[in-house]
C-alpha positions as CSV (number, residue, x, y, z in Angstrom):
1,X,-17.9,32.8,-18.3
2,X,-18.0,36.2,-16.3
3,X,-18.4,36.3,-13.1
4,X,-22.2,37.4,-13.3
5,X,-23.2,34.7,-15.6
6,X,-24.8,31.6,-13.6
7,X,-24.8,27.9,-14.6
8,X,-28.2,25.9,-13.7
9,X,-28.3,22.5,-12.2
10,X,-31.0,20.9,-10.5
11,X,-28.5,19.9,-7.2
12,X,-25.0,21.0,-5.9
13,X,-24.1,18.7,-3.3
14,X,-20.4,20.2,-1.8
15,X,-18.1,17.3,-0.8
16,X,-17.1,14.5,-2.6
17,X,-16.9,11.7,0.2
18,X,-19.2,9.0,0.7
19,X,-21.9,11.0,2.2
20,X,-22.3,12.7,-1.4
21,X,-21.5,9.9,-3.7
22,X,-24.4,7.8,-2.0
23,X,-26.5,10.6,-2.3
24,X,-25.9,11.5,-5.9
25,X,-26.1,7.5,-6.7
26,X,-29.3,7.2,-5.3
27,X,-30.6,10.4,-6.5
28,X,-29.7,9.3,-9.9
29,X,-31.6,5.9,-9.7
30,X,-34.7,7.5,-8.7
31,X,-34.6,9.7,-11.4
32,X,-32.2,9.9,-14.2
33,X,-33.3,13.2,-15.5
34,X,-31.9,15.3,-12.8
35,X,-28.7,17.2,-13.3
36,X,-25.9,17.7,-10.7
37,X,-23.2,18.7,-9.7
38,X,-20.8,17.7,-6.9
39,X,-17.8,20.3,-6.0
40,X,-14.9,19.4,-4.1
41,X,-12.5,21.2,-2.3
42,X,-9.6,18.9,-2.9
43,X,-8.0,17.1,-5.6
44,X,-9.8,14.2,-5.8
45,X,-12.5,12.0,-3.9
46,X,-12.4,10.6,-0.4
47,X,-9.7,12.9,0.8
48,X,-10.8,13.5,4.6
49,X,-13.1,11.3,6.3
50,X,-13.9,8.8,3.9
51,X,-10.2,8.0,3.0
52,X,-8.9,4.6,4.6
53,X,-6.5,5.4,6.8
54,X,-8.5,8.3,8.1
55,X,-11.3,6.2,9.7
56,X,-11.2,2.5,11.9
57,X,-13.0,1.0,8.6
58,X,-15.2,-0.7,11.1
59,X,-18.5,-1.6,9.2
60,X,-20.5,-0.7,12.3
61,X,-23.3,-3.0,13.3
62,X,-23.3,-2.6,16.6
63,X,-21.5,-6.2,17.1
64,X,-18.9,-5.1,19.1
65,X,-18.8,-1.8,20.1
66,X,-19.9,-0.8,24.0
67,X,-20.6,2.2,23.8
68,X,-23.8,1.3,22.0
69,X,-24.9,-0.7,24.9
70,X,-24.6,1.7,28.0
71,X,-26.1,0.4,31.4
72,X,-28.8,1.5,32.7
73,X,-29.2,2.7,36.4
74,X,-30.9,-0.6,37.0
75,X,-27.8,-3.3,35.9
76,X,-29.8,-3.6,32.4
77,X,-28.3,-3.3,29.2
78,X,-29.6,-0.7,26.7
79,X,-29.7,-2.6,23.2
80,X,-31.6,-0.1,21.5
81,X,-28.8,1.6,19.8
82,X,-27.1,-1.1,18.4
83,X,-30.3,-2.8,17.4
84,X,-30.7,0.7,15.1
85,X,-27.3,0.9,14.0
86,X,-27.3,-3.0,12.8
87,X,-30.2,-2.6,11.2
88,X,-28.9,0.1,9.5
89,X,-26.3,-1.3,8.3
90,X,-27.8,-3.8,6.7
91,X,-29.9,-1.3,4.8
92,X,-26.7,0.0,3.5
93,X,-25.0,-3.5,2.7
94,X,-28.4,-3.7,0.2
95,X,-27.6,-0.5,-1.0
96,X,-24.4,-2.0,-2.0
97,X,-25.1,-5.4,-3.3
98,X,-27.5,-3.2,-5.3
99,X,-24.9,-1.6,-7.0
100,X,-23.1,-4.4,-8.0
101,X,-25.4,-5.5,-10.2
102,X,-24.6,-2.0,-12.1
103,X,-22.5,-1.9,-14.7
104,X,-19.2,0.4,-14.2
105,X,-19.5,0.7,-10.8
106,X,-17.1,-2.5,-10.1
107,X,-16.7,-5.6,-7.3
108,X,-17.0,-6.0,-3.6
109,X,-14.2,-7.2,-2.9
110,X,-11.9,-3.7,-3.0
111,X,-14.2,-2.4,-0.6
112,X,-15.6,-4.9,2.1
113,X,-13.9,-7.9,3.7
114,X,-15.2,-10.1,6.4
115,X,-13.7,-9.9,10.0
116,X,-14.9,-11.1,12.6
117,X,-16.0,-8.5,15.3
118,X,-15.2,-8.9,19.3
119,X,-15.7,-7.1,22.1
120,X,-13.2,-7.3,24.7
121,X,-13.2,-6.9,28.8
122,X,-10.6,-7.0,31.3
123,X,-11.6,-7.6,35.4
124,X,-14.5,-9.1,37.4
125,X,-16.8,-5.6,36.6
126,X,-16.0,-5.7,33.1
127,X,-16.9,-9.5,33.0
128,X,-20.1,-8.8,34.7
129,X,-21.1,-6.1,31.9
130,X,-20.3,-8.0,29.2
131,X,-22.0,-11.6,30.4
132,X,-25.3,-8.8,30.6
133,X,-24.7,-7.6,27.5
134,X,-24.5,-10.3,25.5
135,X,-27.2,-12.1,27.4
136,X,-29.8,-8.7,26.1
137,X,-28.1,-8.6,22.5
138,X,-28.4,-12.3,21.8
139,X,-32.6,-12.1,22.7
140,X,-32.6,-10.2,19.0
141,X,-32.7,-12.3,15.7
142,X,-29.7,-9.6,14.3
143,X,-27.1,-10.8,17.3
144,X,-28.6,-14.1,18.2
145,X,-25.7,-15.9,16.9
146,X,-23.2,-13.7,18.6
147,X,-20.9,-16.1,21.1
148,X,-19.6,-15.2,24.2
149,X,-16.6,-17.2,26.6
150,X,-14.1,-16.3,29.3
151,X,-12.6,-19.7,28.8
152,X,-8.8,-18.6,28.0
153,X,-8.0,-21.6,25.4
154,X,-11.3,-20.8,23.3
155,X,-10.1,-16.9,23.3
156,X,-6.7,-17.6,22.4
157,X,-8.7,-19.5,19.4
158,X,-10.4,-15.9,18.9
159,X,-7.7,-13.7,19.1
160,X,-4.2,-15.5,19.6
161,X,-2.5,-11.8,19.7
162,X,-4.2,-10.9,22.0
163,X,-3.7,-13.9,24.3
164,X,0.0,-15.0,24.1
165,X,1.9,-13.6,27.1
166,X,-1.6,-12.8,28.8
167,X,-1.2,-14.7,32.4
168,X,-3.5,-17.6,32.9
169,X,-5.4,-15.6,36.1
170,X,-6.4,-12.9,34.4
171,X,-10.2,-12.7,34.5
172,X,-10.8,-12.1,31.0
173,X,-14.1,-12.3,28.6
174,X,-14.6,-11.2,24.9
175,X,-17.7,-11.9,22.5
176,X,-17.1,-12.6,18.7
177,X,-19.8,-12.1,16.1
178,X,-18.5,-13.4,12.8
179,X,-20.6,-11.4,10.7
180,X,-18.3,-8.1,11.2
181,X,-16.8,-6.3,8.4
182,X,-13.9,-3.6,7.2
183,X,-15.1,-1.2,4.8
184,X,-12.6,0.9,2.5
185,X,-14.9,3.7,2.8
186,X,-12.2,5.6,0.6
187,X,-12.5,3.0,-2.4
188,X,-16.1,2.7,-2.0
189,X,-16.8,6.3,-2.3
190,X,-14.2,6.6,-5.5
191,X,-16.5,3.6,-7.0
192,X,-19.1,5.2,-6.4
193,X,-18.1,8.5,-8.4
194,X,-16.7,6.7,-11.2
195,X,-19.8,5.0,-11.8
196,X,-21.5,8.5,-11.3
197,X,-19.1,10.0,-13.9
198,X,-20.4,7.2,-16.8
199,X,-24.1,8.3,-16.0
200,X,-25.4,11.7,-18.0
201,X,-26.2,15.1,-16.3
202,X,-23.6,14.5,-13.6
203,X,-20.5,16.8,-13.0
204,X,-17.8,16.0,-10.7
205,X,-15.5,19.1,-9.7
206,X,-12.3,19.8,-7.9
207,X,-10.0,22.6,-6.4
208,X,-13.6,23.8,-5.9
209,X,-14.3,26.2,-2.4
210,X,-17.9,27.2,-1.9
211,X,-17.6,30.9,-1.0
212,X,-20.7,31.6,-1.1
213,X,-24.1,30.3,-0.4
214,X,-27.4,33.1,-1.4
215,X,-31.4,32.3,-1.4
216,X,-33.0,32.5,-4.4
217,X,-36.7,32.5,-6.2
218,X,-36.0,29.1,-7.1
219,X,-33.8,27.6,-4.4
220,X,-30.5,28.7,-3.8
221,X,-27.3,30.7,-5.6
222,X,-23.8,29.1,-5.0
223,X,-20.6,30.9,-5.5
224,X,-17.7,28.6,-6.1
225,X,-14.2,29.8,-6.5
226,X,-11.4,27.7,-8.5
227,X,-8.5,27.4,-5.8
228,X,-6.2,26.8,-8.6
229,X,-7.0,29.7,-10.9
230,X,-8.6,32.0,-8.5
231,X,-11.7,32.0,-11.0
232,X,-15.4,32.7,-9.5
233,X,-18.6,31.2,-10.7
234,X,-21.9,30.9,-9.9
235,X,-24.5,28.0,-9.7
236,X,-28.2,28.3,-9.4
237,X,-29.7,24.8,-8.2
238,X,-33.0,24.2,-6.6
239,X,-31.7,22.1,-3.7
240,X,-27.8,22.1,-2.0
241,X,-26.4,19.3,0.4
242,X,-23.5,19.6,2.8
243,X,-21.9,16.8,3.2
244,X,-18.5,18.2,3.5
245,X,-17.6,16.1,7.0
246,X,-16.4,19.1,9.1
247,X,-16.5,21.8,6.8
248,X,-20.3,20.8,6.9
249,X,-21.1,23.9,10.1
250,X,-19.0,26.9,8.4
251,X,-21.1,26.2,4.6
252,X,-24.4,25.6,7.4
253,X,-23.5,28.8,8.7
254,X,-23.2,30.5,5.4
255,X,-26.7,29.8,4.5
256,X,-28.5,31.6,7.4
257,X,-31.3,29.1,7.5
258,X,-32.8,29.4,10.7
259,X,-32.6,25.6,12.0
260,X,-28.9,26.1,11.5
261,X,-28.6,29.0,14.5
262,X,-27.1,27.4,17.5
263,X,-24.9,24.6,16.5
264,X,-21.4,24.8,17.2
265,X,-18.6,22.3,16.3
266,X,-16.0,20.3,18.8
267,X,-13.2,19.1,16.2
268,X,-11.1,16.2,17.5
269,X,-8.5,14.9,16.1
270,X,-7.2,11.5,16.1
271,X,-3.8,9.2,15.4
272,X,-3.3,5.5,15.3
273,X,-0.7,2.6,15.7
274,X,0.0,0.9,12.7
275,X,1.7,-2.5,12.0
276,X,2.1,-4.1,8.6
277,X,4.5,-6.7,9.1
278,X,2.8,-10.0,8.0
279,X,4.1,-12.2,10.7
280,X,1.6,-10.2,13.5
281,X,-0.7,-9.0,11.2
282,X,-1.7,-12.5,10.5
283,X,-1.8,-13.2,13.9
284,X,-4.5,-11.3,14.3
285,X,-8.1,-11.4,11.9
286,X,-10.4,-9.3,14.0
287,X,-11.7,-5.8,14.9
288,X,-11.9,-6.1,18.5
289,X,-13.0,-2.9,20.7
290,X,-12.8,-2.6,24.7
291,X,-14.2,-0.1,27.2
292,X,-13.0,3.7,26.8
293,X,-11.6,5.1,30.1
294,X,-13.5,7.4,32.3
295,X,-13.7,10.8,30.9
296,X,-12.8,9.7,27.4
297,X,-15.6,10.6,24.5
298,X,-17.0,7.7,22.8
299,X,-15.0,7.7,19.8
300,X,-11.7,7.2,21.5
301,X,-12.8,3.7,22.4
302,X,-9.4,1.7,22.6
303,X,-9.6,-1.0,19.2
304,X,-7.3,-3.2,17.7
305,X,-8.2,-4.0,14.3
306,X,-7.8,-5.7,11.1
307,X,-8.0,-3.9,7.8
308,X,-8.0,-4.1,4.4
309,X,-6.7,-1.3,2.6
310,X,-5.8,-2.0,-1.6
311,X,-5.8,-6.1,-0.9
312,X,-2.9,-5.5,1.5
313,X,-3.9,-6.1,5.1
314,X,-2.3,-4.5,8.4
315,X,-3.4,-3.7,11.8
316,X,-4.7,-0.1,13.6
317,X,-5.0,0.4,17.5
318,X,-6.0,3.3,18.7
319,X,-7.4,6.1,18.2
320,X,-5.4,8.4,20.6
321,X,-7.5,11.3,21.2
322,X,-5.9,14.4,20.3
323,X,-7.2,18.4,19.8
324,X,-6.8,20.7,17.1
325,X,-8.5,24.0,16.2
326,X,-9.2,22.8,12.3
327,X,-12.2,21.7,11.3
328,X,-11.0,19.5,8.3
329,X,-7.5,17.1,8.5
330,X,-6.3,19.7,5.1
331,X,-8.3,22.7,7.1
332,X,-7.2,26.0,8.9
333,X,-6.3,26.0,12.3
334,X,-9.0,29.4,12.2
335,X,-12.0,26.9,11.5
336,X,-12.6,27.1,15.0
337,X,-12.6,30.2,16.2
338,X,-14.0,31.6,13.2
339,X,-17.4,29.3,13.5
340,X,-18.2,31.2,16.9
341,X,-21.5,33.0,16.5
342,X,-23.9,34.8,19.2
343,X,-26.6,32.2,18.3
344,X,-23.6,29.1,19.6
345,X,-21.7,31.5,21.8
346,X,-23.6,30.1,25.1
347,X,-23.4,26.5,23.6
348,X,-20.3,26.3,23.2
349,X,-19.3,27.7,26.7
350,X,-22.2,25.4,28.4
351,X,-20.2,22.6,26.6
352,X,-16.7,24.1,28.0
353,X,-18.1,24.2,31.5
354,X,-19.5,20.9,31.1
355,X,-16.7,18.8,29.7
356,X,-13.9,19.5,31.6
357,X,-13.0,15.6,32.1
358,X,-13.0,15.6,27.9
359,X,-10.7,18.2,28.1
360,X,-8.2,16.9,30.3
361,X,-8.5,13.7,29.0
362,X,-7.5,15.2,25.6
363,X,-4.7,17.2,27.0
364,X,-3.4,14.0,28.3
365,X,-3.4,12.0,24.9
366,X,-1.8,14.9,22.9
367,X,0.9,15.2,26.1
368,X,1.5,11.4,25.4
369,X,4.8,9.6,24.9
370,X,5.5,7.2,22.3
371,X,6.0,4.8,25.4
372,X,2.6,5.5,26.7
373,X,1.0,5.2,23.7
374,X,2.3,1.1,23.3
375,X,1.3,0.7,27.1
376,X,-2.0,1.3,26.2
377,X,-1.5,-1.1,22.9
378,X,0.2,-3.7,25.7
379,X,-3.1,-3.8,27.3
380,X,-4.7,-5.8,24.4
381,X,-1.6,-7.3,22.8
382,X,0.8,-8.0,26.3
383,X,3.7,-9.0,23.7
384,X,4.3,-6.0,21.4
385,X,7.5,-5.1,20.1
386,X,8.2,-0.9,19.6
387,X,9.7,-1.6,16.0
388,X,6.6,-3.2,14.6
389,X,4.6,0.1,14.8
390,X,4.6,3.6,14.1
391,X,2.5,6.7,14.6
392,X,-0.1,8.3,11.7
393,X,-2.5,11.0,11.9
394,X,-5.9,10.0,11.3
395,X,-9.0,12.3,10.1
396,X,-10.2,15.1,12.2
397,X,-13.9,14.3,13.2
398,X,-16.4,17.6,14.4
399,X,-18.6,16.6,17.0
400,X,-21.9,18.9,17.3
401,X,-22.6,21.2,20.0
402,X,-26.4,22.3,20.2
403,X,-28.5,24.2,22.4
404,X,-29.9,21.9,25.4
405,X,-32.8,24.0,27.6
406,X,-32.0,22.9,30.3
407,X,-27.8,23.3,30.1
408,X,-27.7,25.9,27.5
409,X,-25.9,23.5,25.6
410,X,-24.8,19.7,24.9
411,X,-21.8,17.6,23.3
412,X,-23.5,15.2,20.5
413,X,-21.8,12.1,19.5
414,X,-23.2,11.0,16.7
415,X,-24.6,12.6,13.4
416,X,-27.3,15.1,12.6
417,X,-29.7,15.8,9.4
418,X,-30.1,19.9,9.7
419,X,-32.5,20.5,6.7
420,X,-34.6,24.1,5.7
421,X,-38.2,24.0,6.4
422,X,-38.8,24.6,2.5
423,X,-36.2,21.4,1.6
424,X,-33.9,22.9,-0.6
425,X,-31.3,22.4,1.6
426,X,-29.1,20.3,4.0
427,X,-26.1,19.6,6.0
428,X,-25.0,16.3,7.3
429,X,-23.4,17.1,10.9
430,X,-21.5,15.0,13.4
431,X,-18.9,11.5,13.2
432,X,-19.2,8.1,14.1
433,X,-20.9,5.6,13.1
434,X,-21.4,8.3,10.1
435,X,-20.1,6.6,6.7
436,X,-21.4,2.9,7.8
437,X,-25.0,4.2,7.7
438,X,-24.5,6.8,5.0
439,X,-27.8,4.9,3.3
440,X,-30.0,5.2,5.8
441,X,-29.3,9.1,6.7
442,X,-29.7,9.8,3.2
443,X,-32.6,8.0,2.8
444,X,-34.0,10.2,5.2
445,X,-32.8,13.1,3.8
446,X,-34.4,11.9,0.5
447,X,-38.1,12.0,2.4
448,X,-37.4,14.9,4.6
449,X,-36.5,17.1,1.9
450,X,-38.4,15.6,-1.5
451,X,-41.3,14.0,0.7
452,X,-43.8,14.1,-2.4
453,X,-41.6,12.8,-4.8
454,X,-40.6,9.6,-2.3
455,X,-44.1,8.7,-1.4
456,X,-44.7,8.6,-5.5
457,X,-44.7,5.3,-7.4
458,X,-42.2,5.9,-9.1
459,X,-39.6,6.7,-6.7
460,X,-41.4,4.5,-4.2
461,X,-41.1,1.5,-6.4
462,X,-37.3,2.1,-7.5
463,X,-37.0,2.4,-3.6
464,X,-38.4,-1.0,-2.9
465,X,-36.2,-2.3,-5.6
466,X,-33.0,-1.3,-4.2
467,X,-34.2,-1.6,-0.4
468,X,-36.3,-4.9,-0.1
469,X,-36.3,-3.7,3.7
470,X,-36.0,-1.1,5.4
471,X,-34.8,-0.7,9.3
472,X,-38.2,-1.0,10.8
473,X,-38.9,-4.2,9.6
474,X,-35.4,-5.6,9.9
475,X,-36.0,-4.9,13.2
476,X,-38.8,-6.8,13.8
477,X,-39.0,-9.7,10.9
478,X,-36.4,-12.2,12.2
479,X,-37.0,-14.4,9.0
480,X,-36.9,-10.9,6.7
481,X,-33.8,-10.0,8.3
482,X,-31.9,-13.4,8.0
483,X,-33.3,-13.7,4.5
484,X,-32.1,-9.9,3.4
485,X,-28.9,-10.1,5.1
486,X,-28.3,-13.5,3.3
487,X,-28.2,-12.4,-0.2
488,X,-26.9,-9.1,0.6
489,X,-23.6,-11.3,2.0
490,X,-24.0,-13.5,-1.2
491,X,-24.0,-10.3,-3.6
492,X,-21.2,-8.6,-1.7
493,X,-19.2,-11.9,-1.5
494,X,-19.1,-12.0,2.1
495,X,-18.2,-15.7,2.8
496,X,-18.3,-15.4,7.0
């Protein structure tokens, strides 16, 4: 093929992580007709964000982590977040059970465990918080059988880790919801694209580097070069999703579309502890999560977890904050500077001026000792030994910047949808709590950008199939949502 010939497919979606496979998956259900394509810039699936030991694996529900729950001015808890994020969760776990029932696409069990979720608190104040917490949360059929103590015998029950060598004074509290998870987000995402590549009209492609991105009568033009051979093609589809984790904003800026002027991107990068010797990882069978220090950004919330990586199991604390100009964990330490436009210029600075706690606080971390870094694991677990951990990378995560009228410009935890007026295409922007409610932001992508199609009966009835609820009304049908969450534990072998 010469350069100037085009293929046609009805989609490109450019990343092959588990924002695209669910996508694709789902697309695919609704209608088996539709041809597409999915182009990756690596050598294989779940390379960056999705892969294991890029991401906590936390199957976030909103049992555990705090920063879901920030006070209000008042002394009351705010439970609406993790009342969202819970519910949709369990929108995805149907997803998933779903899918089991499909032939090629493989078990549960390689991709989701039960562990038990905690949070943890350290001092009177952080007592008080957490007793107010859980008293909100456990008002709401999703946490009402979440248990809380400060009773130092029932904790070391809990988390015996966590507890030996802890002296007996020590006002301590934790809550335990046994209805947590870890995800392999990397094997679920690979079972996802096998299964893709036994269904027709479906291409999976790597070494592939969208180079270009041009509108067209019919939707849009993508030129995609071959790292390997250096080869250019071109691909005409009628719709194009980004969901290439932080190499999401540069292919958002490509396209031009309006709604995408004015975003910028704040990569942080990450490492983490890791222990696998058996004797403490079995010491410990939970994800439990504290209170990040002043100044710190929500994803740098101190957790000590459990996970479940290829049947093997070891133990994560962290993350450790750290900063690096690249956009992607395999990107180019240009990503940053060369995603500066005049449309995110005063943004970006608004964000600067704004942030300068962040950015000591990252200085700090990356200035770090490995002697500092178990202090900070000595915190949870008082009796660590140095030889039973060592230092990884993790991913790199983008956090959005986007214009804010009244400060020029804002720091967004959290995930985006950008999407043309006209639907034909999309970017997925943003982290955490990103992959564990991949269903539910695609979903909504799915109504934002083929509204018609998803209101019709037949995609609406394939949708009820697969979704027997959705968020709203596991929100507010305690006997739905018990029911639901039942057999989607049942189907995904979830024995709690």
């Amino acid at each position: 093929m010469t350069q100037h010939e085009s293929e046609t497919v009805d989609m490109v979606l450019v990343g092959a992580g588990i924002m695209s496979a669910t996508l694709a998956v789902l697309i695919k259900e609704l209608d088996p007709s539709i041809n597409l394509e999915i182009v990756e810039l690596q050598e294989s699936g779940a390379i960056e964000s999705s892969n294991p030991w890029n991401n906590a694996g936390t199957g976030h529900a909103g049992l555990c982590e705090l920063n879901y729950t920030p006070e209000n001015a008042d002394g009351s808890i705010d439970t609406k977040k993790a009342i969202t994020i819970n519910t949709q969760f369990e929108v995805s776990k149907q997803f998933w059970a779903y899918m089991i029932g499909r032939e090629g696409f493989g078990s549960a069990s390689s991709f989701i465990s039960p562990v038990p979720h905690l949070s943890f608190v350290r001092g009177d104040k952080g007592i008080s918080y957490l007793r107010r917490r859980h008293d909100a949360l456990s008002r709401h059929h999703a946490f009402a059988d979440m248990a809380y103590s400060e009773d130092h015998v029932t904790l070391a029950d809990w988390m015996p880790l966590m507890m030996d060598g802890r002296p007996a004074e020590e006002p301590v509290a934790a809550t335990r919801s046994l209805h947590g998870t870890d995800v392999n987000f990397g094997a679920l995402t690979n079972q996802l694209l096998q299964y893709l590549a036994t269904r027709p009209g479906v291409k999976v492609t790597y070494n592939q580097k969208v180079t270009g991105l041009e509108r067209t009568a019919k939707g849009w033009r993508v030129e995609v070069r071959n790292t390997r051979s250096g080869g250019t093609r071109q691909v005409d589809a009628g719709f194009v999703f980004l969901g290439a984790g932080g190499g999401a904003l540069p292919l958002l800026q490509m396209s031009g579309i309006p709604e995408g002027k004015g975003f910028g991107g704040f990569p942080v990068s990450g490492q983490w502890l890791r222990c696998d010797n058996p004797s403490v990882v079995q010491r410990h069978q939970a994800k439990v999560y504290s209170q990040a220090e002043v100044g710190a950004p929500p994803m740098s919330v101190p957790h000590l977890d459990t996970r479940v990586v290829d049947g093997q199991k070891s133990l994560l604390f962290g993350p450790y904050a750290g900063f690096s100009t690249k956009f992607l964990r395999h990107g180019s330490l240009l990503d940053l500077p060369m995603s500066i436009r005049p449309g995110n210029l005063g943004p970006m600075l608004a964000v600067a001026r704004d942030n300068m706690d962040l950015t000591r606080y990252l200085i700090k971390e990356v200035m770090q000792s490995m002697e500092q870094r178990l202090a900070a694991l000595r915190r949870f677990y008082p009796e660590v030994r140095a030889e039973d951990w060592r230092l990884e990378v993790a991913g790199q995560r983008v956090q959005i910047i986007k214009k804010d009228p009244n400060k020029g410009g804002i720091l967004q935890f959290g995930t985006e949808l950008v999407a043309a007026n006209d639907g034909t295409i999309a970017a997925l922007l943003g982290a955490s709590p990103g992959a564990s409610v991949t269903v539910s932001i695609m979903l909504s992508l799915i109504e934002r950008c083929f509204p018609e199609r998803a209101a019709s009966a037949e995609w609406a009835g394939k949708l009820a199939e697969i979704f027997p609820a959705r968020e709203k009304q596991l929100e507010q049908d305690a006997e739905a949502y018990r029911e639901i969450r039942a057999k989607s534990d049942a189907a995904l072998d979830l024995a709690h």
